[in-house]
VMD Tcl script that draws the C-alpha trace (Angstrom):
set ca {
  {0.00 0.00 0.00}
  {1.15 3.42 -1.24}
  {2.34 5.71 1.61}
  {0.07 8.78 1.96}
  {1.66 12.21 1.46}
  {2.32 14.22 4.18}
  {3.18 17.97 4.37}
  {6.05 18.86 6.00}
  {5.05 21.83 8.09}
  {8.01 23.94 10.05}
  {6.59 26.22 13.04}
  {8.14 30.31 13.12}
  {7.89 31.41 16.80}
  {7.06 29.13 19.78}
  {4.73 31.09 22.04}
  {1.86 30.43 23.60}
  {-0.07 30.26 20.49}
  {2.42 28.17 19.14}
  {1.66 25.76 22.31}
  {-2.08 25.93 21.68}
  {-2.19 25.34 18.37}
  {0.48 22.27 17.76}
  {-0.97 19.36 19.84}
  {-4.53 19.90 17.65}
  {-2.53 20.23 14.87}
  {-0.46 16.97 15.54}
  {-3.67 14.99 14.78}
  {-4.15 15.66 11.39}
  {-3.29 12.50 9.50}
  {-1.20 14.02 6.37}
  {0.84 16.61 8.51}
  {4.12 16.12 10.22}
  {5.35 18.78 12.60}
  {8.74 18.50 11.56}
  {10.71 21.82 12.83}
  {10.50 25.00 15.00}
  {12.40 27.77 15.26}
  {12.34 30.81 17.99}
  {14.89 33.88 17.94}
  {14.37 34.20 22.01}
  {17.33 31.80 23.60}
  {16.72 28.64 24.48}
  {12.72 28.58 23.85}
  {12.56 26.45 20.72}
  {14.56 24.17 22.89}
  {11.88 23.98 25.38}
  {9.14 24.06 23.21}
  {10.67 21.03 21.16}
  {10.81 19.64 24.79}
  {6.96 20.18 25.63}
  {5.82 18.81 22.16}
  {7.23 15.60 22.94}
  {5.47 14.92 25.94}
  {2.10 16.46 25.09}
  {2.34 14.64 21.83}
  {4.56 11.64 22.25}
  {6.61 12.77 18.78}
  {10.29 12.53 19.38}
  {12.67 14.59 17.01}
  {11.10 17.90 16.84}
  {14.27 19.88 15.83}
  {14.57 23.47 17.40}
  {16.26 26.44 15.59}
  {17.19 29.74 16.92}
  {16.28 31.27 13.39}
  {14.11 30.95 10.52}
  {17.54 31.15 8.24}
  {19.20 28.20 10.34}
  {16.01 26.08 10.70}
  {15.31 26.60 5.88}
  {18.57 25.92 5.52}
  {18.53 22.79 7.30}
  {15.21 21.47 6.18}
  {13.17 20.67 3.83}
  {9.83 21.74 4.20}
  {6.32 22.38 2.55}
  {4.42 24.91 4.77}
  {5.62 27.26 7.53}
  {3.18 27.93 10.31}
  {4.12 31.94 11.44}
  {3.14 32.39 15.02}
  {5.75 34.99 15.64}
  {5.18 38.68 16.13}
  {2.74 39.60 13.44}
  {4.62 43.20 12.32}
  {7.23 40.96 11.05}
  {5.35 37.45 9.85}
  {4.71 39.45 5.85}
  {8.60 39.59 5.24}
  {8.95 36.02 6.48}
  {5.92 35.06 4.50}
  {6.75 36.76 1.56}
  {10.80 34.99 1.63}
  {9.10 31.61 2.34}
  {7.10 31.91 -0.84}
  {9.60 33.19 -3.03}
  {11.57 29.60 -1.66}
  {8.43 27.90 -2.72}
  {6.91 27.34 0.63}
  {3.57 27.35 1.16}
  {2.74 29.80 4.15}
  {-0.08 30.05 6.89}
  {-0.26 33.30 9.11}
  {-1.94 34.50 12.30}
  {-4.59 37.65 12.35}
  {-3.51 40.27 11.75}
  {-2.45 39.10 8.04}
  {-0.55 42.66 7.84}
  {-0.24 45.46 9.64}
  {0.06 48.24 6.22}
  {-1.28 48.65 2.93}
  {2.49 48.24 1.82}
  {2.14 44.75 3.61}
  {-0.74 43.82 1.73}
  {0.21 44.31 -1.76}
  {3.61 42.41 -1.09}
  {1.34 39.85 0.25}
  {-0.86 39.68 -2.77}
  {2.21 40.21 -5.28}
  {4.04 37.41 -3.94}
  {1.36 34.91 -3.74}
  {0.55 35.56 -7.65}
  {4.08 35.36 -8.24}
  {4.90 32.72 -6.96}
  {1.80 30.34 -6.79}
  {2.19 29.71 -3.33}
  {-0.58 28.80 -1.15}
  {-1.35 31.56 1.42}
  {-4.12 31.27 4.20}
  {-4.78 33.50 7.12}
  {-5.49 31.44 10.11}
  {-8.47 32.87 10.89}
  {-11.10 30.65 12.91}
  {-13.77 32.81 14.05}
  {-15.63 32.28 10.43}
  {-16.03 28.71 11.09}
  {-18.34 28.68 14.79}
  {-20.97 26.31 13.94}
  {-23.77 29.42 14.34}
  {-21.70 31.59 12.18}
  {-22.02 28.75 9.20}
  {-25.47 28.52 10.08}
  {-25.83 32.61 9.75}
  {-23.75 31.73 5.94}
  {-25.67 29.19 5.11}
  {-29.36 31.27 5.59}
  {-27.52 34.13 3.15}
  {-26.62 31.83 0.87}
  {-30.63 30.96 1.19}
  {-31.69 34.52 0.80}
  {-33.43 34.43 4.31}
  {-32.32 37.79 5.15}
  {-33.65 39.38 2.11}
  {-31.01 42.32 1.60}
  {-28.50 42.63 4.90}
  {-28.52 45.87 5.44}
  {-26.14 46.19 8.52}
  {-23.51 44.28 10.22}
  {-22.45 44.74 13.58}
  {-20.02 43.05 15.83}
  {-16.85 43.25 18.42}
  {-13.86 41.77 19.69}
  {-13.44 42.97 23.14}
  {-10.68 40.97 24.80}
  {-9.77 42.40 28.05}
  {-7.10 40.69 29.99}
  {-5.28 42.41 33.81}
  {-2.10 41.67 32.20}
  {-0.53 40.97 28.52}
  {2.18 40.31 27.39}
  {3.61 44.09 26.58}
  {7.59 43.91 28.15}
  {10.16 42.00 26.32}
  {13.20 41.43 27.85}
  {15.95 43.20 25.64}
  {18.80 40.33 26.53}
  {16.74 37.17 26.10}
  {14.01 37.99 23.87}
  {11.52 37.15 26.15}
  {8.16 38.78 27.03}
  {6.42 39.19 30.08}
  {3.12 38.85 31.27}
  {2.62 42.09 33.51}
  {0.30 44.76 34.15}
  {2.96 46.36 36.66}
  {3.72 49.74 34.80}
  {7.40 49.97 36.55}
  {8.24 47.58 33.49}
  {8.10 51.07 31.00}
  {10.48 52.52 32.99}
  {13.08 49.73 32.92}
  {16.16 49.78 30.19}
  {15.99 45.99 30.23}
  {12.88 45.81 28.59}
  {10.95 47.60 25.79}
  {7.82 47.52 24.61}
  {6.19 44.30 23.11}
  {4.76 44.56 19.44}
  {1.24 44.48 21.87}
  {2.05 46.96 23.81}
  {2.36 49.24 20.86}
  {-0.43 47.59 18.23}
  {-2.81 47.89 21.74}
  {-2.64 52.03 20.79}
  {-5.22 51.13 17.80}
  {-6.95 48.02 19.07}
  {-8.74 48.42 15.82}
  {-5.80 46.34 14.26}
  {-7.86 43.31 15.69}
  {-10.42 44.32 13.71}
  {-10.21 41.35 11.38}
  {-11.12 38.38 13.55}
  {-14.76 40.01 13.49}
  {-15.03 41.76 10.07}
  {-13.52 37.82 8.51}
  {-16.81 36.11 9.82}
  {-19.15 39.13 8.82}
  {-17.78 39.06 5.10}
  {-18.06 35.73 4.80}
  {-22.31 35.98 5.06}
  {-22.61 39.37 3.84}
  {-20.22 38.81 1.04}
  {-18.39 41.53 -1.18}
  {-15.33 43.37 0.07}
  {-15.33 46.75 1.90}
  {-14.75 49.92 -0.19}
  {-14.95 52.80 2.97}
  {-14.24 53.13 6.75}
  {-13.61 56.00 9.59}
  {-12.97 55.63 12.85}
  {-13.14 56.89 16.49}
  {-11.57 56.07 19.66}
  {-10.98 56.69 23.40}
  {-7.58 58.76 23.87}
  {-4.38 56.82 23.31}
  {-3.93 56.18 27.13}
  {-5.67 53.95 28.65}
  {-8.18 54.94 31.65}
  {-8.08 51.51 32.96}
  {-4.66 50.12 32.72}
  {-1.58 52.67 33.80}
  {0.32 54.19 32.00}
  {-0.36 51.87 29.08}
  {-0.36 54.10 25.69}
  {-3.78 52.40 24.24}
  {-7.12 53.14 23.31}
  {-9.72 51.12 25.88}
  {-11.93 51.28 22.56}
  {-12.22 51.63 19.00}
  {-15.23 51.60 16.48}
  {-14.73 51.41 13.02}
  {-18.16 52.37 10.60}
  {-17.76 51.06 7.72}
  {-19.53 50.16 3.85}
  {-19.36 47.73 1.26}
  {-20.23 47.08 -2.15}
  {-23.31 45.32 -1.59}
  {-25.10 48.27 0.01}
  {-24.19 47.12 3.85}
  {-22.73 49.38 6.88}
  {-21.10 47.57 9.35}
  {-20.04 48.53 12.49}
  {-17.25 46.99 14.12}
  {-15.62 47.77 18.19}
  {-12.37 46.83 19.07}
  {-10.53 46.84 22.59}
  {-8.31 44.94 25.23}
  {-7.70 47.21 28.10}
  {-10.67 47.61 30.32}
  {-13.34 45.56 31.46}
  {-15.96 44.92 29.14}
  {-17.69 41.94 30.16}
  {-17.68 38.29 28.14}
  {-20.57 36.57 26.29}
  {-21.51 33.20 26.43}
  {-19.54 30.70 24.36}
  {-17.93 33.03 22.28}
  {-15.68 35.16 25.42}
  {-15.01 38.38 23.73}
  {-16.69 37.89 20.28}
  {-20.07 39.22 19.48}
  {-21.85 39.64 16.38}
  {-25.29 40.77 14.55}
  {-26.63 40.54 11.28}
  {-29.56 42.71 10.27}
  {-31.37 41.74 7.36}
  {-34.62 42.93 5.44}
  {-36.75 40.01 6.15}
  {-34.68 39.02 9.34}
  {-32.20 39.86 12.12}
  {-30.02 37.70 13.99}
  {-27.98 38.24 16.72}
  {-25.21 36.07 19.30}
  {-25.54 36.60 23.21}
  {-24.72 39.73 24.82}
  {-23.43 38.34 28.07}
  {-23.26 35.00 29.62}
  {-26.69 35.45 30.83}
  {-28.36 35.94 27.56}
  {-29.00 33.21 24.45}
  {-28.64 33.90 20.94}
  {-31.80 35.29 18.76}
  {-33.37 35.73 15.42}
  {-36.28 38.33 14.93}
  {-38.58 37.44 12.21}
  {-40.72 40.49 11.30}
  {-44.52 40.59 9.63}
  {-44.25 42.57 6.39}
  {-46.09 45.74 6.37}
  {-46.38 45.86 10.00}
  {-44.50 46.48 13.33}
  {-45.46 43.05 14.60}
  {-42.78 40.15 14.67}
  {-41.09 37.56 16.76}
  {-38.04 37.36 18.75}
  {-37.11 33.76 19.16}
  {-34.37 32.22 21.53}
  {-32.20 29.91 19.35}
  {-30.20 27.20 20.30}
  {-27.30 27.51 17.92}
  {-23.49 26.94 19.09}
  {-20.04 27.75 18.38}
  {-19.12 23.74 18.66}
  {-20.16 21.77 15.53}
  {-21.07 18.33 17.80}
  {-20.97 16.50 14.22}
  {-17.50 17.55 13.65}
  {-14.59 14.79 13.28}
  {-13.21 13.53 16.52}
  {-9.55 15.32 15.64}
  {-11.21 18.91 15.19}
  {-12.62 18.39 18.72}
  {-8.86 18.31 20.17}
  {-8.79 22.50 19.21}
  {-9.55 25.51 20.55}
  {-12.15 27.70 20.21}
  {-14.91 25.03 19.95}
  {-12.69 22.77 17.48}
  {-12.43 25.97 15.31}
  {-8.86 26.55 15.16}
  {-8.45 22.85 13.45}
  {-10.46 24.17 10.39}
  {-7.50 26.47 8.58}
  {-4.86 23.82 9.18}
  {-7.52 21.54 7.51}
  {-8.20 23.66 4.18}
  {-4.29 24.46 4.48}
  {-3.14 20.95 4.05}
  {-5.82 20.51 1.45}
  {-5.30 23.23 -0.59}
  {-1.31 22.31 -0.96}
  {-2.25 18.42 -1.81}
  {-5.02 18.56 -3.87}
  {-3.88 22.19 -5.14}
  {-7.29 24.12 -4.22}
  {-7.43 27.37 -3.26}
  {-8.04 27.72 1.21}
  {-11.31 29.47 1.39}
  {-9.02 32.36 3.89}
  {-6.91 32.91 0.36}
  {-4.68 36.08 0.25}
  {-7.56 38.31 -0.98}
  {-9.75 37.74 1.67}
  {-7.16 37.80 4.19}
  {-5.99 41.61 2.95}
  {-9.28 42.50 2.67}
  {-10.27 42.07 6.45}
  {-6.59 43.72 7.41}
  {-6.76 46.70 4.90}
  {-9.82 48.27 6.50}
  {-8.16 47.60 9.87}
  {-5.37 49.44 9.20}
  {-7.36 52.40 7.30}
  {-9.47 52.83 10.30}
  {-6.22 53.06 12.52}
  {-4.97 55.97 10.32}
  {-8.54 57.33 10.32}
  {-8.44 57.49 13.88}
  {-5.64 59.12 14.16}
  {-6.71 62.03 12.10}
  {-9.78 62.24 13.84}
  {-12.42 60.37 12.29}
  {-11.75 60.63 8.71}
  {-13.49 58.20 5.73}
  {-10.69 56.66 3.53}
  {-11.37 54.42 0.68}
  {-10.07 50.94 0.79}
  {-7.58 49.80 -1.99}
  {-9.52 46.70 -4.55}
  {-6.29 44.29 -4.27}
  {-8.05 42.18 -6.73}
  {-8.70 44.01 -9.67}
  {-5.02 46.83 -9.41}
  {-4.10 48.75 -12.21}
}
mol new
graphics top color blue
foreach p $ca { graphics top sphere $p radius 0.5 }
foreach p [lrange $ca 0 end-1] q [lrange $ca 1 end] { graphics top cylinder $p $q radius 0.2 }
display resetview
């Protein structure tokens, strides 16, 4: 019997979403976790270490650079889970090796970003997805699949946020080892031996984030988005000292199927979680129906059904979930209710059977470009911008 292909995936960055994603990620039959590399000392070594006894995989080899680890092995796919300011120029090298690349959100973090993204994957025919999981939640396909039915009639708005707050993030990184720190202890800013995290400083326009919510949206509205403008809280934060970040961000924006979205972004102060979903929350109004996810942990999700021609109609408590319970026994070992198995899954697919991953390059830019528009808009106070087609450039 013919041995079944396997891609040979190397891992860029071993954090802690390096740690949460692997063991899911060492169930899926045709991938092998083959290397890792981390530029801090010593913590490829340890995560090499870790992977073998969650896993039971011996020979994990650890790098202290991407350079040392590609020019020591040879590999399909690269999984970046390093800082994402820097994950486009690794992406972008990988590809023009022929390696097929996976990133997390944010995809890029400028418009410059974006079209090097774009150019390289259409030079090179690469695959590129953006590991982006929120799209799949079982009630978010279920909010797809009634589009795709025409049961909202015409959306005309699209609401959600990504409100994350945590006491302490990792926002100090120690200058002689490379390592962050978990910390809300503002003594840290005043301390030579560490600077500021790439959080610390991406936390000043939360609005960066902005993709993990708009991805899902997009994907039942459809189209792209061709405006935004933003406005925020002042770049200090009320709630956490002395941190240089807006508490919150809200980014209004339109696309080119006649829908205004509204989008909130923010990780700094207490905001409250919803049920399931933590920090996620999102609302879809349509013309012959609304639905909506849980606003807290003591609500349920809900649909609204109205009676033409009238101002009667029916709210009606729903019992859909992020968790798909039908879904295959290896998804269930992932985060996120199994979710964060599902881009690893259309990766590997996409680079054997040579299909394009439903989170392709153009989608991916096209939830970070308005992002990073409605940072700058911010910034100057609230202006609109018009966001760049990547898909049809002159």
């Amino acid at each position: 019997m013919a041995t079944q292909k396997k891609v040979r995936l190397g891992l860029v960055g071993t954090g802690s979403r390096c740690h949460s994603l692997c063991d899911a990620y060492h169930h899926h039959k045709q991938l092998e976790i083959v290397a890792c590399c981390d530029t801090a000392k010593g913590k490829a070594e340890a995560f090499a270490g870790i992977f073998e006894k969650i896993t039971g995989q011996k020979g994990l080899r650890a790098y202290s650079s991407y350079e040392e680890m590609l020019q020591n092995e040879a590999l399909d796919a690269l999984m970046i889970c390093c800082d994402p300011d820097v994950q486009v120029d690794i992406a972008c090298d990988a590809m023009n090796r022929g390696i097929h690349v996976m990133t997390e959100v944010p995809a890029a973090f400028s418009i410059a970003q974006c079209e090097n993204l774009v150019d390289t994957v259409e030079k090179t025919g690469c695959k590129y997805q953006l590991a982006e999981q929120t799209r799949y939640w079982k009630f978010i396909q279920e909010w797809r699949a009634m589009a795709e039915r025409g049961e909202f009639g015409h959306i005309i708005y699209a609401e959600g946020e990504y409100l994350h707050y945590e006491p302490a993030w990792d926002n100090f990184l120690d200058r002689k080892t490379g390592y962050t720190t978990v910390s809300a202890d503002p003594s840290f800013y005043a301390d030579p031996a560490y600077r500021s995290s790439w959080r610390n400083w991406c936390f000043r326009n939360p609005i960066f984030y902005l993709p993990h919510t708009l991805s899902p949206l997009l994907s039942i509205t459809g189209g792209r988005i061709t405006k935004v403008c933003c406005m925020g809280t002042r770049p200090l934060s009320y709630a956490t000292e002395l941190m240089s970040a807006r508490d919150i961000q809200n980014a209004v924006m339109y696309n080119d199927q006649d829908t205004v979205f509204s989008v909130r972004t923010g990780y700094t102060s207490p905001y409250g979680f919803k049920a399931q979903t933590g920090a996620h929350w999102y609302q879809i109004k349509g013309t012959e129906r609304t639905v909506e996810w849980a606003r807290s942990t003591i609500d349920t999700p809900k649909m609204f059904t109205p009676v033409k021609g009238t101002h009667d109609g029916e709210w009606k408590a729903m019992d859909w979930t992020c968790a798909d319970p039908d879904m295959p026994d290896e998804f269930k070992e992932a985060a996120h209710g199994g979710t964060d198995f599902y881009p690893i899954h259309y990766f590997v697919d996409a680079i054997l059977n040579d299909k394009t991953p439903p989170m392709d390059v153009y989608k991916a830019v096209e939830t970070a470009a308005p992002a990073i528009l409605a940072a700058i808009s911010c910034e100057k106070g609230g202006v609109m911008l018009e966001v760049p087609d990547f898909r049809h450039r002159k």
